[in-house]
C-alpha atoms as an extended CHARMM CRD file, in Angstrom:
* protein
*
        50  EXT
         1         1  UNK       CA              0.0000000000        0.0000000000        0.0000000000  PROA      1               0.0000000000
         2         2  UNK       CA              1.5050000000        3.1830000000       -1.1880000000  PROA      2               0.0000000000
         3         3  UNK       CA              2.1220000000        5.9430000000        1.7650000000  PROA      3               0.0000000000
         4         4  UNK       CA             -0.3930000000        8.3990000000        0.5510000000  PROA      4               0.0000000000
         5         5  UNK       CA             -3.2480000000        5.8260000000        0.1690000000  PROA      5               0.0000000000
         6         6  UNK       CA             -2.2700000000        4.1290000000        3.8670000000  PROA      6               0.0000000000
         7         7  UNK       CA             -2.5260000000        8.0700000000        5.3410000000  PROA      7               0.0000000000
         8         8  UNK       CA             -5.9620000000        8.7690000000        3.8300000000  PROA      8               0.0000000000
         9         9  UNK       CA             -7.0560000000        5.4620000000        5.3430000000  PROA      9               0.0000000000
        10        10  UNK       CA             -5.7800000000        5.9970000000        8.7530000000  PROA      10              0.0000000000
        11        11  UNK       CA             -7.4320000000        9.6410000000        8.6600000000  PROA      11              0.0000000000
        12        12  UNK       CA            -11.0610000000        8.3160000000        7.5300000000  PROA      12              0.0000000000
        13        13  UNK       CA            -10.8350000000        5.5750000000       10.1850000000  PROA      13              0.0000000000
        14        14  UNK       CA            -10.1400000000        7.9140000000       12.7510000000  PROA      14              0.0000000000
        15        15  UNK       CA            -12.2560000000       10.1880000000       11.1880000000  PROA      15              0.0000000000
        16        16  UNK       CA             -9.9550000000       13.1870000000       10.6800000000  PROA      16              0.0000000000
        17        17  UNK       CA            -10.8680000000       15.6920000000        7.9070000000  PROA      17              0.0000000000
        18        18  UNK       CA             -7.5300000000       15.8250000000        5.3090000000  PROA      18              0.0000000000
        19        19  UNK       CA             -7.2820000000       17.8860000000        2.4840000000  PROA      19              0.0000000000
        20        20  UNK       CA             -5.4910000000       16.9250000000       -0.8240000000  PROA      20              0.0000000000
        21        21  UNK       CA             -4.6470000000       20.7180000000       -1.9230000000  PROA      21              0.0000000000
        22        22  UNK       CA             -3.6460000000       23.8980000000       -0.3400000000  PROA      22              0.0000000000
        23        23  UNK       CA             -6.4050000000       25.8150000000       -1.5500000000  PROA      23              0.0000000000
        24        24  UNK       CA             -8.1680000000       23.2900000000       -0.1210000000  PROA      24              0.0000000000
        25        25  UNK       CA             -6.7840000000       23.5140000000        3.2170000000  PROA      25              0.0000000000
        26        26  UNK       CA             -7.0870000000       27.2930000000        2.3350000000  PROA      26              0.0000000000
        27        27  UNK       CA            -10.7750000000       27.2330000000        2.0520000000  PROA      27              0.0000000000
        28        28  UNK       CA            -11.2890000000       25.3990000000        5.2190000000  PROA      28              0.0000000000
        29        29  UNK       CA             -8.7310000000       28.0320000000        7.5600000000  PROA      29              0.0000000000
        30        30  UNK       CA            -10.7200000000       30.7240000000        6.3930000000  PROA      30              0.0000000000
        31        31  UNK       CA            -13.9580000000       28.8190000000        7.4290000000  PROA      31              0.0000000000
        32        32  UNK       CA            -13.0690000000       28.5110000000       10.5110000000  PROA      32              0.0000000000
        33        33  UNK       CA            -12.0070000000       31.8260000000       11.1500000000  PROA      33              0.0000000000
        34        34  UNK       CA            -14.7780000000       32.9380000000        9.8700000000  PROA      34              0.0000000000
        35        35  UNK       CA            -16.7340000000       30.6280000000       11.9980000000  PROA      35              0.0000000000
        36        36  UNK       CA            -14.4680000000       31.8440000000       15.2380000000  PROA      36              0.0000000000
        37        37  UNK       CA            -15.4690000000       35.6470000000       15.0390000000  PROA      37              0.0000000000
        38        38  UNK       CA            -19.0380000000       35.1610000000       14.1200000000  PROA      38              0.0000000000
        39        39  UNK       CA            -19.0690000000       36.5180000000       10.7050000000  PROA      39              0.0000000000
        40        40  UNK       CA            -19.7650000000       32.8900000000        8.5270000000  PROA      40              0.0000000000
        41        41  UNK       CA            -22.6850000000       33.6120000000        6.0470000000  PROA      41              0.0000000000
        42        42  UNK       CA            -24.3190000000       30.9410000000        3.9060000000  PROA      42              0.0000000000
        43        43  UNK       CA            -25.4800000000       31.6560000000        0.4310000000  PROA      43              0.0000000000
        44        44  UNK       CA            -25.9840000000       29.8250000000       -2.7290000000  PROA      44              0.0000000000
        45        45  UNK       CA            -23.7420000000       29.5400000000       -5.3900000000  PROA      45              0.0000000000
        46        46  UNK       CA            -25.6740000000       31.2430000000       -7.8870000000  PROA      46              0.0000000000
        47        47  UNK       CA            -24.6180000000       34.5800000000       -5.4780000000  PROA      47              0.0000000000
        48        48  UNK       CA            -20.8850000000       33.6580000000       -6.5790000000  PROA      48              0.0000000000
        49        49  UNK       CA            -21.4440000000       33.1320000000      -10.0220000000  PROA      49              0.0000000000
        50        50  UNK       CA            -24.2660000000       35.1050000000      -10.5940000000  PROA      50              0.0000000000
């Protein structure tokens, strides 16, 4: 089993969120800062690509 597919394993068994990119990753940090000061809004995508 290669070392990449053996980590994503051992994350989703212990169910720990990975993420395969660093905008990825990106996305999430600014989630949960966004989440942390009380400013995380939800709207539909159509608002993005409108």
């Amino acid at each position: 089993m290669s070392e990449t597919k053996s980590l994503r394993r051992a994350t989703l068994m212990q169910k720990v969120p990975y993420y395969t990119t660093l905008s990825g990753m990106a996305a999430v940090a600014e989630a949960i800062a966004a989440l942390k000061a009380g400013s995380l809004e939800v709207r539909p995508l159509q608002e993005y690509f409108a």
